[in-house]
C-alpha positions as CSV (number, residue, x, y, z in Angstrom):
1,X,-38.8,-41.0,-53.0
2,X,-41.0,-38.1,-51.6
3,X,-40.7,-34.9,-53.6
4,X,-39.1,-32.2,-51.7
5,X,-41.1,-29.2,-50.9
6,X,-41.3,-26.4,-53.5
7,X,-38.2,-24.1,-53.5
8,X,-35.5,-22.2,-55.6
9,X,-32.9,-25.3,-54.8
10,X,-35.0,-28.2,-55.8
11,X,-35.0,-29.0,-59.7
12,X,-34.2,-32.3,-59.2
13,X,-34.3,-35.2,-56.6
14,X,-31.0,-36.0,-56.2
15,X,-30.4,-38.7,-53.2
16,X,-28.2,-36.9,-50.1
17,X,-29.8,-33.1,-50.9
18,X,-28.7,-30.9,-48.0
19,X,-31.0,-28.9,-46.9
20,X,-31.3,-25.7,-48.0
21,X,-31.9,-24.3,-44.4
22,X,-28.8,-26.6,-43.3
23,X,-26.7,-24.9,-46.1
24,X,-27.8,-21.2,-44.9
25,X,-26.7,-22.4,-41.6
26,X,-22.9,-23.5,-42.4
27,X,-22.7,-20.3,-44.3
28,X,-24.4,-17.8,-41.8
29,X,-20.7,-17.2,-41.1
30,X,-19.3,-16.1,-44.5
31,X,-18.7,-12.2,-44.7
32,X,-17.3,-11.7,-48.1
33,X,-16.8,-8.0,-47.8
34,X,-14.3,-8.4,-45.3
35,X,-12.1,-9.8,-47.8
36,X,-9.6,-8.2,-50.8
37,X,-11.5,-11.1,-53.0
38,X,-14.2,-13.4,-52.8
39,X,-13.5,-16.4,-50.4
40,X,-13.7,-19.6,-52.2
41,X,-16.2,-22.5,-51.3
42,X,-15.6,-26.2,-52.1
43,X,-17.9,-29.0,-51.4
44,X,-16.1,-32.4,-52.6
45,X,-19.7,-33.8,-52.7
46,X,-21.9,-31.5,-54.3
47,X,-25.0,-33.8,-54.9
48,X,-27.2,-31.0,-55.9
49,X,-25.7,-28.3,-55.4
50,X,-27.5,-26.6,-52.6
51,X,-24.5,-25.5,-50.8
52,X,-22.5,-24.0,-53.7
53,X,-25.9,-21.8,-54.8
54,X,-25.8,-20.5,-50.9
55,X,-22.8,-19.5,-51.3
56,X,-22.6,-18.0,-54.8
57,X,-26.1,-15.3,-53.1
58,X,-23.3,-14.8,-50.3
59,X,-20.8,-13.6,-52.7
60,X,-18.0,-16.8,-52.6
61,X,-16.4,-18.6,-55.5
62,X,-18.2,-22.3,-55.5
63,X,-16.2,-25.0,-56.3
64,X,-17.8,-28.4,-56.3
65,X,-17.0,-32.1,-56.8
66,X,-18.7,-35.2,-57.7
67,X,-17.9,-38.3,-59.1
68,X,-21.0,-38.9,-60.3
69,X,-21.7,-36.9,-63.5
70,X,-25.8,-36.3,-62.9
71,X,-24.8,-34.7,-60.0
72,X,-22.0,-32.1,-61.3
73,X,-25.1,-31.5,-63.9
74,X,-27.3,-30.6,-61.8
75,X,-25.2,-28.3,-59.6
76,X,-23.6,-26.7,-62.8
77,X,-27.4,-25.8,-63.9
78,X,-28.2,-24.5,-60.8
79,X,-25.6,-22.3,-60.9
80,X,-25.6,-20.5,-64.5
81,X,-27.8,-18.0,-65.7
82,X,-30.4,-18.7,-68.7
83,X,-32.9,-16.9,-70.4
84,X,-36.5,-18.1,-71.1
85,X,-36.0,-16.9,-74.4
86,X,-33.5,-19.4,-75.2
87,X,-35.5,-22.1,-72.9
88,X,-38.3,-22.3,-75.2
89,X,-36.4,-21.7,-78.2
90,X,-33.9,-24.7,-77.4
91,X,-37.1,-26.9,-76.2
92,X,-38.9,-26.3,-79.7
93,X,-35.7,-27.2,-81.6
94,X,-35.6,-30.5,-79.9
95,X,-39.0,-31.0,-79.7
96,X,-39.1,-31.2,-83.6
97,X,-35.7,-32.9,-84.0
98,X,-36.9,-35.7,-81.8
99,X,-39.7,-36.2,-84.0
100,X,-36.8,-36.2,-87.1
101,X,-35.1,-39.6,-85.2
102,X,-35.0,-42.7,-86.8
103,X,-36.4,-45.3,-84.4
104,X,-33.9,-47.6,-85.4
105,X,-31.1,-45.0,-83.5
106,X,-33.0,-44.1,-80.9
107,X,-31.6,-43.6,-78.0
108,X,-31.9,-45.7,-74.5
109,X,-31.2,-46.3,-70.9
110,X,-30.0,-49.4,-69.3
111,X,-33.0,-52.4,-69.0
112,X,-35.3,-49.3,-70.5
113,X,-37.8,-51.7,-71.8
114,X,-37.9,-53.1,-67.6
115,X,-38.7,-49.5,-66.4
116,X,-40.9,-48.0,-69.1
117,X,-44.1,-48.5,-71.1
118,X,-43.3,-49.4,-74.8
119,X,-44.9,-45.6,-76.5
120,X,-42.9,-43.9,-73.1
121,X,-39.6,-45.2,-74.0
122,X,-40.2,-44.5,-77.5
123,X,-41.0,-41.1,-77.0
124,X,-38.0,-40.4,-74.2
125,X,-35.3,-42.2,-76.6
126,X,-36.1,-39.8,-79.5
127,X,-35.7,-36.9,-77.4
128,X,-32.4,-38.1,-76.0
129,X,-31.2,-38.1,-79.6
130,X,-31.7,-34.8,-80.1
131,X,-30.3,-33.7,-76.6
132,X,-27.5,-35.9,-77.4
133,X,-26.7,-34.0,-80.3
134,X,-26.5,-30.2,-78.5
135,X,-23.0,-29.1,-77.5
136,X,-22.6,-28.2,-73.9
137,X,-23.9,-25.0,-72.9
138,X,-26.1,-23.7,-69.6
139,X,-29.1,-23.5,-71.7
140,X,-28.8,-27.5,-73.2
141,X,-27.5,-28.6,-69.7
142,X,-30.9,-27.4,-68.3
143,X,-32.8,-29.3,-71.0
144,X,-31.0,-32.3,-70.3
145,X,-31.4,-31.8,-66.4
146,X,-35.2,-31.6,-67.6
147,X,-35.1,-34.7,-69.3
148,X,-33.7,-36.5,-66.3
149,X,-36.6,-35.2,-63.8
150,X,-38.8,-36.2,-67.2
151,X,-37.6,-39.5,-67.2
152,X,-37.7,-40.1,-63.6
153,X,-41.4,-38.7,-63.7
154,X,-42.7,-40.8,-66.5
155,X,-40.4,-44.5,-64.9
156,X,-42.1,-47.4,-63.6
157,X,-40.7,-46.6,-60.4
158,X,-41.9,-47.0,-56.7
159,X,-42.0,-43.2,-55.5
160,X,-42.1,-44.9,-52.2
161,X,-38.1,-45.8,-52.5
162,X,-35.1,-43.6,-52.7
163,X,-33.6,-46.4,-54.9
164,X,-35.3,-47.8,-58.5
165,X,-37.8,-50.3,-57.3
166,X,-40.6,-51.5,-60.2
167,X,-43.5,-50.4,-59.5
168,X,-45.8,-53.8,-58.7
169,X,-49.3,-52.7,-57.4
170,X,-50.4,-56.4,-57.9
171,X,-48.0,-57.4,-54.4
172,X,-50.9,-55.6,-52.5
173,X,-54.0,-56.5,-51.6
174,X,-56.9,-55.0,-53.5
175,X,-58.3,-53.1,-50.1
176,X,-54.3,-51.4,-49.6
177,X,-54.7,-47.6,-50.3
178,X,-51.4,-48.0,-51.6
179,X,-52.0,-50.2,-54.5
180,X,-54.9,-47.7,-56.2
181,X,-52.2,-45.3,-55.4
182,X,-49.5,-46.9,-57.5
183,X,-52.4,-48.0,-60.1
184,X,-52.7,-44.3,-60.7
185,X,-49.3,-43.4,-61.3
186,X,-48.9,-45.8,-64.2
187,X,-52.4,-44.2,-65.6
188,X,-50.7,-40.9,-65.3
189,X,-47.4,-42.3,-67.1
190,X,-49.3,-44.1,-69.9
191,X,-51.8,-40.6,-70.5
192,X,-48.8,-38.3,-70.3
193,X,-47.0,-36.7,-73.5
194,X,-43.4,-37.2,-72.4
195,X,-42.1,-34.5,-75.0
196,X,-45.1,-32.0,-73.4
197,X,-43.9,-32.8,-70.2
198,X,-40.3,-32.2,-71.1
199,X,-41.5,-29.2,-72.3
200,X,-43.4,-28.3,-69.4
201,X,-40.5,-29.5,-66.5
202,X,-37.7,-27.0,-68.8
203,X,-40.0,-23.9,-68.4
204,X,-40.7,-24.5,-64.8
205,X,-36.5,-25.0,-64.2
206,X,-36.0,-22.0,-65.7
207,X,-38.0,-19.9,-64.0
208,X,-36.0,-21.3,-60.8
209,X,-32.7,-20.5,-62.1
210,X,-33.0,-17.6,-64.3
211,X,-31.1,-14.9,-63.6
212,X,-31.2,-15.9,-60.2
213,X,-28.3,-13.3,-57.5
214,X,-24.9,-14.9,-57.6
215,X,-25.3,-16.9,-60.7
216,X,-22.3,-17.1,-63.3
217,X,-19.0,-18.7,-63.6
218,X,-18.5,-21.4,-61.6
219,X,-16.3,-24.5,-60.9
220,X,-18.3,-27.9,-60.6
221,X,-15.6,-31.2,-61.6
222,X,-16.3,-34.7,-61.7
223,X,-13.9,-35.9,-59.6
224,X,-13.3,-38.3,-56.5
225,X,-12.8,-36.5,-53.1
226,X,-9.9,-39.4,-52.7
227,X,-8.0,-38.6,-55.9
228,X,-4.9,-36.4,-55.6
229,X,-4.2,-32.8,-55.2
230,X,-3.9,-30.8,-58.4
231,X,-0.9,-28.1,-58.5
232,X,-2.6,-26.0,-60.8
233,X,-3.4,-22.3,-59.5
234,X,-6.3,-21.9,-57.6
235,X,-5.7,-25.6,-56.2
236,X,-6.6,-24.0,-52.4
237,X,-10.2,-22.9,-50.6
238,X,-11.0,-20.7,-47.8
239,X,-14.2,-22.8,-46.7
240,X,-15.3,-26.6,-47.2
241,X,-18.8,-27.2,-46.5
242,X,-19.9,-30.4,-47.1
243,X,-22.5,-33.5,-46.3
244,X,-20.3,-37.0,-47.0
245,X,-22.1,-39.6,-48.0
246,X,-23.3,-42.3,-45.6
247,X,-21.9,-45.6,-45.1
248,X,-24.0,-47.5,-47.5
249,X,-24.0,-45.5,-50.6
250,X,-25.8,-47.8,-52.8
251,X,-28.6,-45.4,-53.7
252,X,-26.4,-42.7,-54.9
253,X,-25.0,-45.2,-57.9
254,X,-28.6,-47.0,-58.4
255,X,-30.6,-43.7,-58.3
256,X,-28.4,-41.9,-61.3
257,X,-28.4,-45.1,-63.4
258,X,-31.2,-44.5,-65.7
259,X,-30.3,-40.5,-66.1
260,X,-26.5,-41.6,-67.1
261,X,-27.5,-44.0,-69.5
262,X,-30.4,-41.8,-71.4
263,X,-28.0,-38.6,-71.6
264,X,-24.8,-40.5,-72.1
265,X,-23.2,-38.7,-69.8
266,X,-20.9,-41.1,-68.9
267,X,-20.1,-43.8,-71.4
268,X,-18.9,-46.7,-70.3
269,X,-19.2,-46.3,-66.6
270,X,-21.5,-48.8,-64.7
271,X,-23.9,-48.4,-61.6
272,X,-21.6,-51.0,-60.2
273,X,-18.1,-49.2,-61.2
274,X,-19.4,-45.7,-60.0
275,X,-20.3,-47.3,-56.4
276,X,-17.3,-48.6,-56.4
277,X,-15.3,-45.0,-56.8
278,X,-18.0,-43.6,-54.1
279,X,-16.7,-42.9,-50.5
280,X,-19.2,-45.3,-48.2
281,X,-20.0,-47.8,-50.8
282,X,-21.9,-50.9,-50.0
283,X,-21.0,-53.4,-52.4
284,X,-17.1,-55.4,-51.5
285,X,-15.7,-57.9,-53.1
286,X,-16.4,-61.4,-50.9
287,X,-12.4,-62.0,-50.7
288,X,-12.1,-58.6,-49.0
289,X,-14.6,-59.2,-46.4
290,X,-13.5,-62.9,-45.3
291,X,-11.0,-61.6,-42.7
292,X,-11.5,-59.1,-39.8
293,X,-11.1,-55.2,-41.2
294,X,-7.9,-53.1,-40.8
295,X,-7.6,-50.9,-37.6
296,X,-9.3,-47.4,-38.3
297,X,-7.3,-45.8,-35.9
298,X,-10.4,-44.6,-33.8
299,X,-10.9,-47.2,-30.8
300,X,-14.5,-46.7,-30.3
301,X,-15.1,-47.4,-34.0
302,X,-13.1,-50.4,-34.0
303,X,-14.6,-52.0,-31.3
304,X,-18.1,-51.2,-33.0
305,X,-16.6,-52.8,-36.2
306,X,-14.8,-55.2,-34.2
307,X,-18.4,-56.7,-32.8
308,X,-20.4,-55.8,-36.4
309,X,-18.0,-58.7,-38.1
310,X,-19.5,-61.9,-35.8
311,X,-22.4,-60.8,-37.2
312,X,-22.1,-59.4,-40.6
313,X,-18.8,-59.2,-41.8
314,X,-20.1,-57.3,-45.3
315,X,-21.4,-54.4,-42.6
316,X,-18.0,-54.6,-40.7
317,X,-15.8,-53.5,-43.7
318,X,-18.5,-51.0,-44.9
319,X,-17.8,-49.2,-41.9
320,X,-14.6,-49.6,-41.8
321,X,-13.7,-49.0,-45.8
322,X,-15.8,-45.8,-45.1
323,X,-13.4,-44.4,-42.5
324,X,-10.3,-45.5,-44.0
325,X,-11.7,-43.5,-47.2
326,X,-12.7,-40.6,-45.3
327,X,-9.3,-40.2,-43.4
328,X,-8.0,-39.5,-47.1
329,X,-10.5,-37.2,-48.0
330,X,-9.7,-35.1,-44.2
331,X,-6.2,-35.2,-44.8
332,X,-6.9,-33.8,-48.6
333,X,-9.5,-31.2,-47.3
334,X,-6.1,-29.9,-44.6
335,X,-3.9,-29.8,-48.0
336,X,-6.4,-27.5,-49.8
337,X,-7.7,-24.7,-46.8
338,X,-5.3,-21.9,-46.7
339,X,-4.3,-20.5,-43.4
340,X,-7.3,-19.3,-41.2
341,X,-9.5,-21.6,-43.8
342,X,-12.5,-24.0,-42.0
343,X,-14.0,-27.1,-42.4
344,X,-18.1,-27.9,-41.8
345,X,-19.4,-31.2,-42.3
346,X,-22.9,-32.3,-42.1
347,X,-23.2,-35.8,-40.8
348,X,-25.7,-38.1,-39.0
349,X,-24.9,-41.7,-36.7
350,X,-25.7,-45.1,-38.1
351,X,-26.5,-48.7,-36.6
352,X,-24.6,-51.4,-37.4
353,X,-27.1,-54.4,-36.9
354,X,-27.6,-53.1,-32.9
355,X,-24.7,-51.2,-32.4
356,X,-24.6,-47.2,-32.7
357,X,-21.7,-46.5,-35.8
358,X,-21.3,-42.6,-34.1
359,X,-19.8,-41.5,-37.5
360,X,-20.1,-37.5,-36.1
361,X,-17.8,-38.5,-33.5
362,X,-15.3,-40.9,-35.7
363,X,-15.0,-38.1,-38.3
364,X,-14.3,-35.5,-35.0
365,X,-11.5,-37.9,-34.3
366,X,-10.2,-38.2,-37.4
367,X,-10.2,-34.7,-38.9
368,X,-8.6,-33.5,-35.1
369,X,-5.8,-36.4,-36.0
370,X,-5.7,-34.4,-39.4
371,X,-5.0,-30.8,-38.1
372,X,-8.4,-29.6,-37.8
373,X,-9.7,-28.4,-34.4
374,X,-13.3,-28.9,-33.6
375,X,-15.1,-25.5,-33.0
376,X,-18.3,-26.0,-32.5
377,X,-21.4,-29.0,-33.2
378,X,-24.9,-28.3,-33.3
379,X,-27.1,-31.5,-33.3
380,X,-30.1,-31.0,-36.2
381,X,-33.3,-33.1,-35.9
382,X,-33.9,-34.5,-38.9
383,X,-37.5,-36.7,-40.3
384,X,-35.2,-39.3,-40.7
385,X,-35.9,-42.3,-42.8
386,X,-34.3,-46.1,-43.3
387,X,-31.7,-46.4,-46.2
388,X,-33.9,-48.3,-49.0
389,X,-31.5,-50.8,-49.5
390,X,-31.3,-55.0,-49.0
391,X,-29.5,-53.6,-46.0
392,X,-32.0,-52.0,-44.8
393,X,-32.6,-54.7,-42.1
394,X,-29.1,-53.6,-40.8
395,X,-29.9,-49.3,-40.8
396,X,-31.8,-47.6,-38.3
397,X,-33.3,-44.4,-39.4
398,X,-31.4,-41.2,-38.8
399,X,-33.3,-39.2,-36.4
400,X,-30.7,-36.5,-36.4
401,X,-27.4,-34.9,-38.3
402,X,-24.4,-33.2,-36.0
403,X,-23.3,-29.5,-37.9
404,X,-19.3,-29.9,-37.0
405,X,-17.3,-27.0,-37.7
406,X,-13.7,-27.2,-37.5
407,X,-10.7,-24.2,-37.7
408,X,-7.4,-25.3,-38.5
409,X,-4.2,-26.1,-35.6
């Protein structure tokens, strides 16, 4: 994965990031001082965050979801204030904690001993100890968030993926720029000091997020965007902004994997069971896929899907699993806005082997058939690039994203 370029929003590469300038752009229309109290924001699929920190400096209540428990970390960091006082005193404590740690209960991540040199992994699992250990607060969840950029840094992974891929400079040739480029990573890794760099990645997040304007309380949940409807007060939004995941959301799942396991922020849970609670998953049982999909309800799509499953029925009920899922998540988003509330979604086409999957227009049909009106679409050129997957044979690059905005019927 290419780092993203310098900026108050980035403290960590999570797959699906909206851009920040995207963000700015949904929420150009938010005028909180025209309101008794501060309009409230949910994005169902928070990723990092970079829409709920737009509109925390704009002066609206965020409220995020995610299944996936990295993310909601992330987001929650981004969006509580810290001191560098308490940074660097936190850091020091673990620092000479980790060194404390029995190596027999050290800490790990799945197949660590597959993505890490031997003195790496040693160093990273004594660390996770002593994060392990600190009760939840804004100053340890930026330490852990630190970790996981740490841990990512110092992996044998293929920068050159969005999903974990070992590095192997031996596949190329000896003349390939690119292996002496991947020969000096793993010199990089094996000369680092993971616990310096820890050290040196927490300082560097918390001069991001330190007191920056709108930071404070907040509401980030790890939860589905398909589950039900609480009736709890403050169950209701004025604005959902949101990017939903892509059809193919393998890389979500395989990307957190190592961060989940090191932190233990999610015992028990799987890559394979988190894809499998993600809207646009990629992985189906074979018995689901042996027979033609389920009508979507949009004809275009179907006939898309229709002509996807004589050549790849796998591909065919991705597509189609994905807009059954996202019809629930529409009809859930109408539940929650209150009257004169609106909906913005961020979302780009695929191709299905050679067939265009337009999922801006599908979602336009959907959310209209939900009680949502479309408003306005801006199309966004985007440096589009293939989904790193084994599908990838099957994705096209997306060259550009569709900014729908919807009012209510």
């Amino acid at each position: 994965m290419q780092e993203p370029a310098a900026g108050i929003h980035y403290i960590h590469p999570y797959p699906g990031t909206m851009a920040p300038r995207v963000a700015s752009a949904l929420l150009g229309q938010v005028d909180a001082s025209e309101r008794k109290g501060p309009p409230v924001l949910l994005d169902p699929f928070v990723g990092a965050g970079a829409v709920l920190v737009e509109g925390a400096s704009r002066g609206c209540d965020p409220w995020g979801w995610d299944l996936n428990p990295l993310a909601c970390l992330v987001s929650r960091v981004k969006l509580q204030r810290v001191t560098m006082s308490a940074v660097s005193k936190m850091v020091r404590q673990v620092r000479s904690e980790a060194q404390q740690v029995d190596g027999a209960a050290a800490a790990s991540a799945p197949n660590a001993d597959y993505w890490y040199l031997p003195a790496t992994m040693e160093s990273l699992s004594r660390l996770a100890v002593a994060l392990r250990a600190r009760p939840a607060s804004p100053t340890a969840d930026l330490l852990r968030v630190a970790f996981s950029r740490t841990a990512l840094d110092l992996s044998l992974t293929n920068p050159r993926f969005q999903v974990p891929v070992r590095l192997r400079p031996d596949h190329y040739a000896p003349s390939n720029p690119i292996r002496r480029e991947l020969e000096r990573r793993v010199e990089r890794i094996s000369a680092a000091d993971p616990a310096e760099c820890f050290a040196e990645t927490a300082t560097r997040i918390a001069l991001t997020v330190g007191g920056r304007p709108g930071a404070g309380p907040c509401r980030v949940e790890c939860r589905s965007a398909l589950g039900p409807i609480g009736h709890a007060e403050g169950e209701s939004c004025d604005l959902i902004v949101t990017s939903p995941p892509y059809p193919g959301a393998q890389k979500y799942a395989r990307f957190s994997a190592l961060s989940l396991g090191w932190l233990d922020l999610a015992p028990g849970l799987t890559a394979a069971a988190l894809e499998n609670g993600l809207v646009g998953r990629e992985h189906l049982p074979r018995k689901q896929t042996a027979h033609p999909p389920t009508s979507t309800g949009v004809v275009d799509a179907d006939a898309v899907i229709a002509r996807t499953f004589t050549l790849d029925p796998v591909r065919a009920h991705i597509g189609a699993t994905y807009l059954h899922e996202m019809e629930v998540a529409l009809a859930k988003f109408r539940a929650l806005l209150r009257d004169g509330g609106a909906l913005r979604l961020v979302v780009g086409p695929s191709t299905f082997k050679s067939e265009i999957f337009d999922t801006p227009a599908y979602l336009t049909e959907l959310a209209e058939n939900n009680g949502f009106r479309l408003k306005s679409r801006v199309d966004d050129p985007i440096r589009g690039r293939r989904l790193m997957t084994r599908r990838r044979g099957a994705a096209s690059a997306i060259l550009f994203e569709a900014l729908l905005d919807f009012g209510l019927t």
